[in-house]
ROGU-93167 format. One line per field, with one value per residue: x negated, y, z of N, C-alpha, C in turn; residue number from 1. Coordinates in pm, whole numbers, plus 50000, padded with zeros to 5 digits. Last residue first. Layout:
BEGIN
nxx	(X/...)
nyy	(Y/...)
nzz	(Z/...)
caxx	(X/...)
cayy	(Y/...)
cazz	(Z/...)
cxx	(X/...)
cyy	(Y/...)
czz	(Z/...)
pos	(NUM/...)
//
This chain:
BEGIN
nxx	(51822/51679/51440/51239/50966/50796/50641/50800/51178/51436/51563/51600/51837/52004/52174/51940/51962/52233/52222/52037/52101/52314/52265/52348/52153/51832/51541/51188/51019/50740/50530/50211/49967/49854/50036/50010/50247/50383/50583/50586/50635/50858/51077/51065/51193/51466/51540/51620/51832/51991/51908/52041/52072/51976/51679/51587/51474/51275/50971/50746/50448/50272/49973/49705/49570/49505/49610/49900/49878/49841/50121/50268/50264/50289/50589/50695/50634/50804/51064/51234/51414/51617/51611/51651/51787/51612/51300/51094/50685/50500/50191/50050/50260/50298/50299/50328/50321/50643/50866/51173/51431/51548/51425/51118/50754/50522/50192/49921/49855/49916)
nyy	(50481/50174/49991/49675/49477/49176/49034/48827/48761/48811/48858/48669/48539/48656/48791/48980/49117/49215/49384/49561/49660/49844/50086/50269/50345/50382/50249/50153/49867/49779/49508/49435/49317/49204/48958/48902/48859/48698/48764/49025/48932/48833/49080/49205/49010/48970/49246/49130/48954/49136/49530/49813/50174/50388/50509/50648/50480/50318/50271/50103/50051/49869/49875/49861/49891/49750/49564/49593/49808/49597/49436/49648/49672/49408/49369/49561/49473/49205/49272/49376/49235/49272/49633/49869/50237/50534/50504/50400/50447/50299/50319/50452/50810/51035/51008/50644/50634/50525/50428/50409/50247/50237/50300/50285/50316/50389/50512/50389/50139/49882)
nzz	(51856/51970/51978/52010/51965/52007/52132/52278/52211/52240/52029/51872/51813/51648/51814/51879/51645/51605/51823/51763/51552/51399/51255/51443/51582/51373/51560/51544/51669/51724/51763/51944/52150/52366/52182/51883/51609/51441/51496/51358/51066/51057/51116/50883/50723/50824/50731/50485/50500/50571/50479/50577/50538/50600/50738/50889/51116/51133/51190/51326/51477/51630/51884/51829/51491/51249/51134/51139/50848/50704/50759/50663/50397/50326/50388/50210/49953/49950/50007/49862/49815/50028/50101/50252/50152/50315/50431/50708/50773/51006/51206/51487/51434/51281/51049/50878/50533/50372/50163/50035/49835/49562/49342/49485/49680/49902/49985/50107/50081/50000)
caxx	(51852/51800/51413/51384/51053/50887/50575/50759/51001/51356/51562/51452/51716/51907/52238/52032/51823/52164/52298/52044/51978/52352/52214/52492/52231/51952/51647/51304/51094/50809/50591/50365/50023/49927/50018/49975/50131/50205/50579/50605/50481/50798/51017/51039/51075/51394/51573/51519/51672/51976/51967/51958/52130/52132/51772/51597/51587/51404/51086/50857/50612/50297/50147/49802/49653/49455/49474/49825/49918/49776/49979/50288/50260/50180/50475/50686/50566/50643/50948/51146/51315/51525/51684/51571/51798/51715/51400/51115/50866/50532/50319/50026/50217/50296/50205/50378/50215/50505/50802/51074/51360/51623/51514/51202/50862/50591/50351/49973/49712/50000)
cayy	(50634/50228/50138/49788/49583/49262/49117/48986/48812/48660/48967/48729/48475/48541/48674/48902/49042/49104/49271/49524/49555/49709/49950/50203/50229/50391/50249/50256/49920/49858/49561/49416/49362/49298/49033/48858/48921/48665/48673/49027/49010/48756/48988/49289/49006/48883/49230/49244/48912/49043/49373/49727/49995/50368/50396/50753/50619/50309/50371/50038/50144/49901/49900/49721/49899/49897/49555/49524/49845/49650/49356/49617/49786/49469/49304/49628/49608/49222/49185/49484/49222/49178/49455/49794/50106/50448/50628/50390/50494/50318/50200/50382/50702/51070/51082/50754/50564/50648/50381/50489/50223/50251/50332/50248/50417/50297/50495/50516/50252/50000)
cazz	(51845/51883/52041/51961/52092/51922/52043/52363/52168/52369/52138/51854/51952/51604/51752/51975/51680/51498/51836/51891/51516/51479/51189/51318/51662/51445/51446/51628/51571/51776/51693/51952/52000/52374/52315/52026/51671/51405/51536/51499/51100/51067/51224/50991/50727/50891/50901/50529/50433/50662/50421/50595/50497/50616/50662/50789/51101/51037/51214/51190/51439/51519/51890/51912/51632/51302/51150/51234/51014/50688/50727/50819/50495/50297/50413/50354/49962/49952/50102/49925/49709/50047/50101/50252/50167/50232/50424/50569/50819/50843/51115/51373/51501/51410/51016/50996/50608/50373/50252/50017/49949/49691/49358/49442/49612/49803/49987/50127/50119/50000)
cxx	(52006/51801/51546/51413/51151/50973/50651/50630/50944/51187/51453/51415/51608/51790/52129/52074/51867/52052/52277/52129/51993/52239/52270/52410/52295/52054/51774/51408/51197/50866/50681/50413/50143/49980/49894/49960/50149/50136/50478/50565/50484/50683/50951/51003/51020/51237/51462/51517/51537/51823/51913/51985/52022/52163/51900/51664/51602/51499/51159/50944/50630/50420/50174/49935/49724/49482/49427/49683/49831/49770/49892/50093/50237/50139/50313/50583/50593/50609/50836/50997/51238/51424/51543/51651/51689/51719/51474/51242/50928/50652/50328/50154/50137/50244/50167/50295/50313/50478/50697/51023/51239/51566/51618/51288/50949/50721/50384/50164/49819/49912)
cyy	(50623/50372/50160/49885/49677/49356/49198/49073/48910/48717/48912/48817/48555/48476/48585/48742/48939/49061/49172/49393/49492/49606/49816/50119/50229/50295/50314/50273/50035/49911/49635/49544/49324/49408/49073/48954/48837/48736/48609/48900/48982/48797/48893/49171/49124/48948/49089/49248/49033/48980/49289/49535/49914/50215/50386/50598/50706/50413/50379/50172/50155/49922/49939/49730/49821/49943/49641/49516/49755/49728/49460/49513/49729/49546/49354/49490/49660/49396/49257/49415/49328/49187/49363/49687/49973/50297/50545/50463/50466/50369/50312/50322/50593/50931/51106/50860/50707/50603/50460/50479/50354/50265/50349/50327/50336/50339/50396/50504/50366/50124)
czz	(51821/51961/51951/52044/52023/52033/51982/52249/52214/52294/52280/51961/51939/51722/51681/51926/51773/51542/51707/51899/51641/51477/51242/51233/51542/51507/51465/51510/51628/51709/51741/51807/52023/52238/52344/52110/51811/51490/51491/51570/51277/51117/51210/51093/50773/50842/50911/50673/50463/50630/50591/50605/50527/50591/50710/50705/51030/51050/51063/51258/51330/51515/51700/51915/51707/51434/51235/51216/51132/50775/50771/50843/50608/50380/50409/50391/50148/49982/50056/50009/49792/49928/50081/50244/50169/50238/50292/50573/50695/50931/51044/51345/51411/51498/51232/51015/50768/50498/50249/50092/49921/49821/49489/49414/49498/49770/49887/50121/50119/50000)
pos	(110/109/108/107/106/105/104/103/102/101/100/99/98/97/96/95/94/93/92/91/90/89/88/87/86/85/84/83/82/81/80/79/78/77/76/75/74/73/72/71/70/69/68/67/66/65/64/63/62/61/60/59/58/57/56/55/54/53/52/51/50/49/48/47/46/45/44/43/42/41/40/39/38/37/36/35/34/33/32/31/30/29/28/27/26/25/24/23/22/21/20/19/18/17/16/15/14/13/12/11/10/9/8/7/6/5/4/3/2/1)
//
């Protein structure tokens, strides 16, 4: 990635305020590879990595899981720190998949 990524629907830029990424519009699932990358390339650099979704209005189920595969490659005290709005409903889709039980993964809803 080394910087941004740019679709019709998704727009992904390096955080200018934390280490991770922020993404702005829709994330489905053909998006894997270019947020994989982003996040890949994040965990090299820091123990806390921020996924800020508050500039996304949609967010696929296939996209929701590959936010949590990176999480479940890290080790304590690495952790993933996603901040989202609450009308994503991640609090209760992470729930319903058992992920809310991961201590590399942390949800922050705005």
């Amino acid at each position: 990635m080394r910087g941004y990524f740019a679709d019709e629907l998704l727009l992904i830029t390096p955080s200018s305020t934390t280490p991770g990424v922020c993404l702005f519009g829709e994330v489905i699932g053909t998006h894997k590879g270019p947020l994989a990358i982003a996040l890949a390339e994040q965990s090299l650099r820091t123990q806390e990595i921020t996924v800020d979704l508050t500039g996304v209005h949609y967010l696929a189920n296939s996209a929701l899981e590959i936010l949590v595969a990176p999480a479940n490659n890290l080790r304590p005290p690495q952790c993933l720190l996603v901040r989202a709005p609450t009308a994503l409903g991640l609090r209760e889709r992470v729930a319903a998949r058992g992920w809310d039980r991961m201590e590399s993964l942390r949800l922050i809803e705005i």
